[in-house]
C-alpha positions as CSV (number, residue, x, y, z in Angstrom):
1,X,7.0,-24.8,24.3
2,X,8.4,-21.9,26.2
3,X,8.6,-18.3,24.5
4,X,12.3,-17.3,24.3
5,X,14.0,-13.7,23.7
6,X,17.2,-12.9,22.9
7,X,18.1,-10.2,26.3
8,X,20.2,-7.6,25.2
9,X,21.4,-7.2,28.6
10,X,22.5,-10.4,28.5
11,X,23.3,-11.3,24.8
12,X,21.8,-14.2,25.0
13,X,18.3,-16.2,24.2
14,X,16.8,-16.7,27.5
15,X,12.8,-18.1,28.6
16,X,10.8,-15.7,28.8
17,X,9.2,-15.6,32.4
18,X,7.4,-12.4,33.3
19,X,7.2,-11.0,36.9
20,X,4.0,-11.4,37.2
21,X,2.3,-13.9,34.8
22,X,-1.3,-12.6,35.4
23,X,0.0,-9.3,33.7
24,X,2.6,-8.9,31.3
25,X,4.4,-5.2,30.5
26,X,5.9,-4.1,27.5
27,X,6.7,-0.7,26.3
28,X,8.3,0.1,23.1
29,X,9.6,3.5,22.0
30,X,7.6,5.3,19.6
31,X,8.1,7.9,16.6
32,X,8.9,11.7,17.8
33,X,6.1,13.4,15.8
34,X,7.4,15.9,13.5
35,X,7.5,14.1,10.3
36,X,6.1,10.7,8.6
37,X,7.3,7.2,9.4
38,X,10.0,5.3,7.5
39,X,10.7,2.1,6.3
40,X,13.4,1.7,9.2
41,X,10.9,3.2,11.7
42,X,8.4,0.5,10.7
43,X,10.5,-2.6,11.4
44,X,10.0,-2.2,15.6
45,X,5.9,-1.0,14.8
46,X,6.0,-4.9,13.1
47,X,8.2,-6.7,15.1
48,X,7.1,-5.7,18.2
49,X,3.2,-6.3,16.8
50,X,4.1,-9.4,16.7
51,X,5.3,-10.0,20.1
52,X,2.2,-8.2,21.3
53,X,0.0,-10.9,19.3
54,X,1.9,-13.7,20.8
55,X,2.0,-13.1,24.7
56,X,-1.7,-11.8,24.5
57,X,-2.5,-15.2,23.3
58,X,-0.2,-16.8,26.4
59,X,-0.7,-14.3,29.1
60,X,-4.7,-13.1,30.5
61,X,-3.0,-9.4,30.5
62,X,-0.8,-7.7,28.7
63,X,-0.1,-4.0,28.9
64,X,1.6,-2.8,26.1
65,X,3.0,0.9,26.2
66,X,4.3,2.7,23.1
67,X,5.0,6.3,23.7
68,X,4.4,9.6,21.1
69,X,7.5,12.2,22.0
70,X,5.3,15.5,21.5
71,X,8.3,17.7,22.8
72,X,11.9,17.8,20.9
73,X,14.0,20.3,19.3
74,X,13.1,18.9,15.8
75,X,9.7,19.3,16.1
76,X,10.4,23.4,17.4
77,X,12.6,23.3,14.2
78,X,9.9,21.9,11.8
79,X,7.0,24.5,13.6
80,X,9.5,26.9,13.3
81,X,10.3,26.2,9.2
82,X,6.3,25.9,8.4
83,X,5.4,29.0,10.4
84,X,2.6,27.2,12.3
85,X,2.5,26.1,16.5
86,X,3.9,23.0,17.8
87,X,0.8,21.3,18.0
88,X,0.0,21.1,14.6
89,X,3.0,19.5,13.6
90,X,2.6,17.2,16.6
91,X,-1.6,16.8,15.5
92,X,-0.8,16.8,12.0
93,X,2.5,13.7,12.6
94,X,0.7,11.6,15.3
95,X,-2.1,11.3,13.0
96,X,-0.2,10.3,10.0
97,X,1.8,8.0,12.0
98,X,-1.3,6.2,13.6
99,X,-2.5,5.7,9.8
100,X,0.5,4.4,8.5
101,X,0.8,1.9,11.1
102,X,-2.9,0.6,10.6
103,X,-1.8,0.2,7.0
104,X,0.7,-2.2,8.5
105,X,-1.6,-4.1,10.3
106,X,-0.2,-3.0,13.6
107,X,-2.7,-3.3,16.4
108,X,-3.0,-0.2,18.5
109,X,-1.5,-0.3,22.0
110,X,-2.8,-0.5,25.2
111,X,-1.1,2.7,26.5
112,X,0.0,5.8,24.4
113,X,1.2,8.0,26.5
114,X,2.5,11.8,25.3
115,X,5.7,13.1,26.8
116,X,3.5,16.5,27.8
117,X,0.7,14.7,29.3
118,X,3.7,13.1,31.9
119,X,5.8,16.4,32.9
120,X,5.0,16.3,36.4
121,X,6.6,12.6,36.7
122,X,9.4,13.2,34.8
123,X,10.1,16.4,37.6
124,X,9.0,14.2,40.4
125,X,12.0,11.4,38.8
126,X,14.5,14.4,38.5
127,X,14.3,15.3,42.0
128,X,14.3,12.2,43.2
129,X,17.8,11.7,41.0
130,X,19.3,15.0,42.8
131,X,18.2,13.5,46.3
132,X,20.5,10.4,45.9
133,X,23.4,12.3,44.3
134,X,23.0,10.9,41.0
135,X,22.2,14.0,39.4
136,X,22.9,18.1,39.3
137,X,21.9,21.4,38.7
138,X,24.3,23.2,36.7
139,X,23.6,26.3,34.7
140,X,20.2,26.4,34.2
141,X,20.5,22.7,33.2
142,X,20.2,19.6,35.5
143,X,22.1,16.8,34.4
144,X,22.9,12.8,35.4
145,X,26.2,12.2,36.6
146,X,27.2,8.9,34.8
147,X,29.8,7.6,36.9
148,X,26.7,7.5,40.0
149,X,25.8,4.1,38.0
150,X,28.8,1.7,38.6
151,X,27.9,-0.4,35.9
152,X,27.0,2.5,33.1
153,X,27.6,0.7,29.5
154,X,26.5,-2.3,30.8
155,X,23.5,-2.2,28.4
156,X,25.5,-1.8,25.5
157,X,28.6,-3.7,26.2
158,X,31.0,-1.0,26.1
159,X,33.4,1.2,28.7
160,X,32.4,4.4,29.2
161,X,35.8,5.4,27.5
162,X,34.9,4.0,24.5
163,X,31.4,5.3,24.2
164,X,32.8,9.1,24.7
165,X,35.3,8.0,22.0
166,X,33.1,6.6,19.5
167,X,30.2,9.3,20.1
168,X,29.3,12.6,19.4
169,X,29.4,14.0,23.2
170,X,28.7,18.1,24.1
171,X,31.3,18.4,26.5
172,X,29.9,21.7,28.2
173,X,32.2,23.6,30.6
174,X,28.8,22.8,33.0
175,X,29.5,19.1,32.9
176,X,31.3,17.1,35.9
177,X,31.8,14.4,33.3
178,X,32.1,14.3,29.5
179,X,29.3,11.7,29.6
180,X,27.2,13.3,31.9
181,X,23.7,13.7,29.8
182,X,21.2,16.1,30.3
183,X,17.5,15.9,32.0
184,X,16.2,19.1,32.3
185,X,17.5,22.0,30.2
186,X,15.9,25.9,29.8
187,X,13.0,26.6,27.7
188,X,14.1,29.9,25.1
189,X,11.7,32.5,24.0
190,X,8.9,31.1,22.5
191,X,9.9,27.7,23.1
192,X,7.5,25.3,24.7
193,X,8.1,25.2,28.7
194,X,7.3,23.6,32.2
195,X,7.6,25.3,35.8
196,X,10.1,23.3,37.6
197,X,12.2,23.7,40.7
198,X,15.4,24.5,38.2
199,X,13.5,27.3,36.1
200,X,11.0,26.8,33.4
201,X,12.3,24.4,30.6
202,X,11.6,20.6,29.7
203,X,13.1,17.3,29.6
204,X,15.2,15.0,27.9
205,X,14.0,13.0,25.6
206,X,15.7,9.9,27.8
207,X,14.4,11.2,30.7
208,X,10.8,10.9,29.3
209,X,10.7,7.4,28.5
210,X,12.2,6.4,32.3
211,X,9.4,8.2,33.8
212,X,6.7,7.2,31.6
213,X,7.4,3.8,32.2
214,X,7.3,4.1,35.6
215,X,4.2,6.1,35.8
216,X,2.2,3.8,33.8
217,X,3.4,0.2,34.2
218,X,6.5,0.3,37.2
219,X,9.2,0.3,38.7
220,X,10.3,-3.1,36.5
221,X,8.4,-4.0,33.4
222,X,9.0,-7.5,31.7
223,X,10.1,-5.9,27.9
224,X,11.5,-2.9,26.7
225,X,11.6,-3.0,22.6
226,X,13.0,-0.4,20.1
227,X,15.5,-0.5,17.4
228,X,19.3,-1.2,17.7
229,X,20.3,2.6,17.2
230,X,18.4,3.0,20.2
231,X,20.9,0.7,22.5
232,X,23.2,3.7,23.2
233,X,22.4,6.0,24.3
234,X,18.8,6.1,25.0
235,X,18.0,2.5,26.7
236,X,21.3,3.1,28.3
237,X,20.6,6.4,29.9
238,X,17.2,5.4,30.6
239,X,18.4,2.1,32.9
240,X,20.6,4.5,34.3
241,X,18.0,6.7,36.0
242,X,15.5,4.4,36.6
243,X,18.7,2.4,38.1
244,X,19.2,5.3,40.6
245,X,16.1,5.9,41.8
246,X,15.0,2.7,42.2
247,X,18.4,0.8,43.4
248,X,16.5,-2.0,44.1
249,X,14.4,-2.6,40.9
250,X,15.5,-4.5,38.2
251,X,13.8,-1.7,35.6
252,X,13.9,-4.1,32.8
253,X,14.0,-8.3,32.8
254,X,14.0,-8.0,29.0
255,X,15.3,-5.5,26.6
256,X,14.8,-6.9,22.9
257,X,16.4,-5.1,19.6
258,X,15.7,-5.4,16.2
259,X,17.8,-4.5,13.3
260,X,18.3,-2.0,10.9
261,X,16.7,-1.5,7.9
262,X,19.3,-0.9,4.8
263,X,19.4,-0.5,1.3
264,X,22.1,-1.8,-0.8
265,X,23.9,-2.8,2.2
266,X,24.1,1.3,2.9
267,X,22.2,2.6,6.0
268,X,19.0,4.6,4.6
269,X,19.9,8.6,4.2
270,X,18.3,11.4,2.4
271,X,21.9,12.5,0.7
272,X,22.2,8.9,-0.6
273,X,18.8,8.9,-2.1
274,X,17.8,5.8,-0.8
275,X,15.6,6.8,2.0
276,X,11.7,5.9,1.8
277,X,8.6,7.3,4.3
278,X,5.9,4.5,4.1
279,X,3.6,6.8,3.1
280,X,5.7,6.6,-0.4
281,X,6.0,2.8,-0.5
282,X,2.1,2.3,0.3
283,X,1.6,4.1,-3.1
284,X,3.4,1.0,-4.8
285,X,2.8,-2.2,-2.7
286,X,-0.6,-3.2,-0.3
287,X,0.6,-2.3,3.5
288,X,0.0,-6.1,4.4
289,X,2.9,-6.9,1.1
290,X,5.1,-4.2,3.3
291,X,4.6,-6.1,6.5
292,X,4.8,-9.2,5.1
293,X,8.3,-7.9,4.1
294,X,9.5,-6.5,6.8
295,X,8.8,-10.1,8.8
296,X,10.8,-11.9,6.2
297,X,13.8,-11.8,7.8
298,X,14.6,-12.4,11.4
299,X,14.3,-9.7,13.5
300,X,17.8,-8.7,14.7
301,X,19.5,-9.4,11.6
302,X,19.9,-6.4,9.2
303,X,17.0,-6.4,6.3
304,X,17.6,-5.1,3.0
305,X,14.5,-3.3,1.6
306,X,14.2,-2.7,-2.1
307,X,11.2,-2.8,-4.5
308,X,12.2,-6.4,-5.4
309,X,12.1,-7.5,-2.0
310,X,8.5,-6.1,-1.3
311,X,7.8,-7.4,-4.8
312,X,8.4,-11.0,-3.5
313,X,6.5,-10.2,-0.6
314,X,3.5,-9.1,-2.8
315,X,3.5,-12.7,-4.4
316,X,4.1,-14.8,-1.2
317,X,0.7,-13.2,0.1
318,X,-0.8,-13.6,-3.8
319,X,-0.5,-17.4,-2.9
320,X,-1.9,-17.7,0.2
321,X,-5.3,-15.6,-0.6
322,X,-4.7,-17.6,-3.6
323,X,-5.6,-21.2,-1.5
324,X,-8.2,-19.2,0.8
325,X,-10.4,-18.0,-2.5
326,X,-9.8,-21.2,-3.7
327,X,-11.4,-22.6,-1.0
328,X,-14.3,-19.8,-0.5
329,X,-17.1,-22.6,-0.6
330,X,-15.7,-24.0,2.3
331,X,-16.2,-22.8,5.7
332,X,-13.0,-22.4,8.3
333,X,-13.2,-24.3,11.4
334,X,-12.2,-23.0,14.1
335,X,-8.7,-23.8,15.1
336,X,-5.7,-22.3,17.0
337,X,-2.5,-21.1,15.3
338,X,-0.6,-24.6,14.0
339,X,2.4,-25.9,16.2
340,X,4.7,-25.4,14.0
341,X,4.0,-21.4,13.7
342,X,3.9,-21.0,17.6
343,X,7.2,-23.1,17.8
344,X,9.2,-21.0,15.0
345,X,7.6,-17.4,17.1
346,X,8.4,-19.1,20.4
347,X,11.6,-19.7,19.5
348,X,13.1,-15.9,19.2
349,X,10.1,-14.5,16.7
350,X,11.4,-16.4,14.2
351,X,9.6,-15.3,11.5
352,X,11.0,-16.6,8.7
353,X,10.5,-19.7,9.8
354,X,6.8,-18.8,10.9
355,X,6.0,-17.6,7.1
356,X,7.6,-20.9,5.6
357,X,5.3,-22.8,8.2
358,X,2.3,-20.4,6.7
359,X,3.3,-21.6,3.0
360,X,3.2,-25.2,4.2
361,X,-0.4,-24.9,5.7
362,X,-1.8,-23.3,2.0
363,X,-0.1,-26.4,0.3
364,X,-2.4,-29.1,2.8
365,X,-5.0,-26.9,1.9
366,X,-4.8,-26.9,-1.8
367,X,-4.0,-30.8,-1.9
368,X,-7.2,-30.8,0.7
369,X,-10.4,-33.4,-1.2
370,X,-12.8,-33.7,1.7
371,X,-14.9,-30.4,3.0
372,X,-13.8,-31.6,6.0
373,X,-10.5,-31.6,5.9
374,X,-10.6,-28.3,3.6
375,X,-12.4,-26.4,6.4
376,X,-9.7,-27.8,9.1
377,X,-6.5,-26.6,6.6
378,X,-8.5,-23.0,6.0
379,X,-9.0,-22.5,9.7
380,X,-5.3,-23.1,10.6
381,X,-4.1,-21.0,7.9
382,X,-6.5,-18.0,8.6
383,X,-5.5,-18.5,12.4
384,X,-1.6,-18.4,11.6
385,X,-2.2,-15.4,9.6
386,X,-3.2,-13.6,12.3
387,X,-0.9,-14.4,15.2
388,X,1.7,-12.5,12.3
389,X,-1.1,-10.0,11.7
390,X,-1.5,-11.4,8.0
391,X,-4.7,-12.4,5.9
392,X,-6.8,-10.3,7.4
393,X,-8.3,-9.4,4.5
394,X,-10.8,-10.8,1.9
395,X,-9.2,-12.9,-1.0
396,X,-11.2,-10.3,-3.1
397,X,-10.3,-7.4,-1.4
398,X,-7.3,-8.2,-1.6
399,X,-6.8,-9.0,-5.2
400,X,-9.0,-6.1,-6.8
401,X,-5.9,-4.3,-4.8
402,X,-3.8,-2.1,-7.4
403,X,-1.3,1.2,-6.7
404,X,-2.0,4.4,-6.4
405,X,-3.3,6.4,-10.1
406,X,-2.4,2.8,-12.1
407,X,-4.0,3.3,-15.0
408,X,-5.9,0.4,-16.7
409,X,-9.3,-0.4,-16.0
410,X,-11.4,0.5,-13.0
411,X,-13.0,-1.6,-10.3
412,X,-16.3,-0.4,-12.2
413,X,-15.5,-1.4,-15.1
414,X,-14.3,-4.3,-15.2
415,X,-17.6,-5.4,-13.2
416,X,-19.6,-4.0,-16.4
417,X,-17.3,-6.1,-19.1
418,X,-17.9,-9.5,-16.0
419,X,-21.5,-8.4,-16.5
420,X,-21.5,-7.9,-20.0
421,X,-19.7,-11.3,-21.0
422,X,-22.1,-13.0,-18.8
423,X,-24.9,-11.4,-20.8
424,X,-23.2,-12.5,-24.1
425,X,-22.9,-16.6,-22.7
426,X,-26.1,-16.4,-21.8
427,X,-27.1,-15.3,-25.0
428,X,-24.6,-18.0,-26.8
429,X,-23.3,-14.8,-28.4
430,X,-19.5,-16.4,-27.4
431,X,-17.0,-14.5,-29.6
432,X,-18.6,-11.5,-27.9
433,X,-18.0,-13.5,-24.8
434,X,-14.2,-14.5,-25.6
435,X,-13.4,-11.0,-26.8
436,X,-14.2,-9.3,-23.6
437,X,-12.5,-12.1,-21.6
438,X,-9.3,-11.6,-24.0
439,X,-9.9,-7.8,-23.5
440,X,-9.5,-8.4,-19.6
441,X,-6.9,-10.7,-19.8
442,X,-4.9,-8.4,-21.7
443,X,-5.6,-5.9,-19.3
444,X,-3.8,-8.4,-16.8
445,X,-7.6,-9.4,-15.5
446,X,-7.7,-12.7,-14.4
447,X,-11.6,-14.7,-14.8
448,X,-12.7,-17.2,-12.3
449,X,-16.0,-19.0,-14.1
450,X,-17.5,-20.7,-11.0
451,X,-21.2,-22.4,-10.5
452,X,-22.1,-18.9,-8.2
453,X,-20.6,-16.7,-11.1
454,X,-17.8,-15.2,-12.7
455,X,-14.5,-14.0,-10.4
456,X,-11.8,-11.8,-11.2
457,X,-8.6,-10.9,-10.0
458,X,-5.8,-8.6,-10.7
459,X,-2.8,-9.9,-11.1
């Protein structure tokens, strides 16, 4: 089956056929580094996981870029508030974002580049925007002149008039236009700054995806990912640079979306009270129950998140490692992902469909009677687990999982009382034996008596 995206550009599903099919590009935007992650911010670190997963089984190269913005007034503000120097925040919040997202699962990228470590290309792409008339110096600043790009909005399916309208523009006396954004601006006192040919300062934050992308995978790449709030105006003002100086570059055959993340059907915000970091949800729910979640609804739809919703998600995967420990005396053959899971992510990522396919392949393998058949269901499930990045864990890992400062009993303990009621059977001493399995059940302990020993589970 062919993969198919739905093209923003477009707005509509099309086959996926990269420029080159010996080396597919995508680049993704990543976190600006002044704070942890949140739920919302971890939908495209998933999503687009996913995608990564699926072309690198279809393609012999893929080259997949995800950028850390090191350089933005709200990480000056948050030095500023703490006292400290830029770098720490950015040390301290790439570091915490590169942790959370291994908590999801997320494989690391091929490319991470930093906006600092790229100055001198996004000054190189500046002056190449003056030379064709597309851009100009104005006080200090140098800015794009929108209506350079004939088709400006075309991204985000709106006039120009209406964007102005329904956005929050600075309208500077400087400006030639009202939409006219900037890409290079002054560096204050004690601000972090760049030599350039306009003064020292630094760039916008659209500029420095546009000329990271180019620097590190082209003039066109295949797919360019991030979430919807990113449509306008970033992906928009980054097409229209790389538009300009490349006239005769597509820039992007793709550009894929996904959805917001909201809560109660409200958009997540601090004054609301309904805004969660990841770090806060990992404290209540196993990263892979969070991914797992955040795949169970299709990616360019809206997702709801609430406790109940990662809940479910906990018990969905409680299943599945349910039919894989089941089946531990069984080796998995060696199997690629089932049809039906490539089909539903071929078809758009559809991972909804994808997880029901996942259920489906635990039910053959519990209903499995012959080894051989066993070993054939428990190597399709494991290897549709990880085309979504799922079951990637030991069934008992995964189960001796609980959240951060539970109380009840600890991994060590419970091992002593397993050790201690085994001691007691042996003995025939079993109302000792019953009374610690009673004490651990109570304790929400679950006992496994199998012919290699006793198991236990929480949950």
């Amino acid at each position: 089956m062919t993969l198919v995206l739905h093209n923003t550009l477009t707005g509509r599903k099309e086959p996926f056929a990269p420029l080159d099919p010996r080396r597919v590009t995508m680049y993704v935007c990543g976190p600006t580094v002044y704070n942890v992650i949140h739920i919302g911010n971890a939908r495209p670190v998933v999503v687009f996981d996913v995608l990564y997963r699926l072309l690198r089984r279809r393609y012999p190269v893929v080259v997949y870029a995800r950028n850390l913005t090191d350089v933005d007034d709200k990480i000056i503000h948050a030095a500023q508030a703490e006292g400290v120097a830029i770098e720490e925040i950015t040390a301290r919040y790439g570091r915490a974002f590169h942790e959370d997202t291994a908590a999801l699962g997320a494989l690391p990228p091929s490319l991470e580049p930093r906006a600092t470590d790229n100055i001198g290309a996004m000054i190189a792409m500046i002056e190449a925007l003056v030379a064709r008339g597309c851009a100009y110096e104005a006080d200090g600043h140098v800015l794009y002149h929108v209506p350079a790009l004939p088709d400006y909005g075309r991204l985000s399916h709106r006039a120009l008039e209406d964007m102005i309208a329904g956005a929050r523009v600075e309208v500077e006396s400087y400006k030639r236009h009202p939409a006219d954004f900037v890409l290079w601006k002054p560096a204050a006192a004690g601000e972090p700054g760049w030599d350039s040919p306009w003064g020292r300062g630094r760039p916008g934050w659209h500029t420095e995806c546009a000329a990271m992308i180019h620097r590190h995978l082209g003039p066109t790449i295949d797919i360019h990912g991030g979430g919807q709030d990113l449509v306008f105006p970033h992906h928009e003002n980054e097409r229209a640079q790389a538009r300009c100086e490349h006239p005769d570059q597509d820039f992007v055959r793709y550009w894929v979306h996904n959805g917001y993340i909201t809560v109660r059907g409200e958009k997540m915000s601090k004054s609301l009270g309904n805004f969660f970091t990841v770090r806060e949800i990992l404290e209540h729910f196993p990263g892979e129950a969070i991914r797992y979640a955040l795949l169970s609804g299709h990616y360019r739809k809206p997702l709801d998140w609430s406790a109940e919703l990662a809940s479910q998600a906990k018990a969905s995967l409680d299943r599945l490692y349910r039919a894989l420990d089941d089946a531990v005396d069984v080796g998995a053959a060696a199997s690629p992902p089932p049809a039906a899971v490539l089909a539903a992510l071929e078809d758009d990522l559809n991972t909804p469909q994808a997880l029901s396919a996942l259920h489906e392949l635990a039910s053959a393998l519990n209903r499995a009677t012959e080894p051989e058949e066993a070993a054939r269901r428990k190597g399709e499930l494991l290897a549709a687990g990880e085309l979504l990045g799922l079951l990637r864990q030991s069934p008992t890992d995964w189960f001796r999982w609980r959240p951060a400062g539970a109380a009840g009993l600890s991994d060590t303990e419970i091992e002593a009382l397993v050790a201690e009621r085994a001691a007691a059977r042996k003995a025939r001493d079993f109302g000792r034996a019953d009374a610690i399995r009673d004490r651990l059940q109570g304790a929400g302990i679950q006992l496994l008596d199998t012919p290699e020993g006793t198991k236990w589970r929480r949950g």
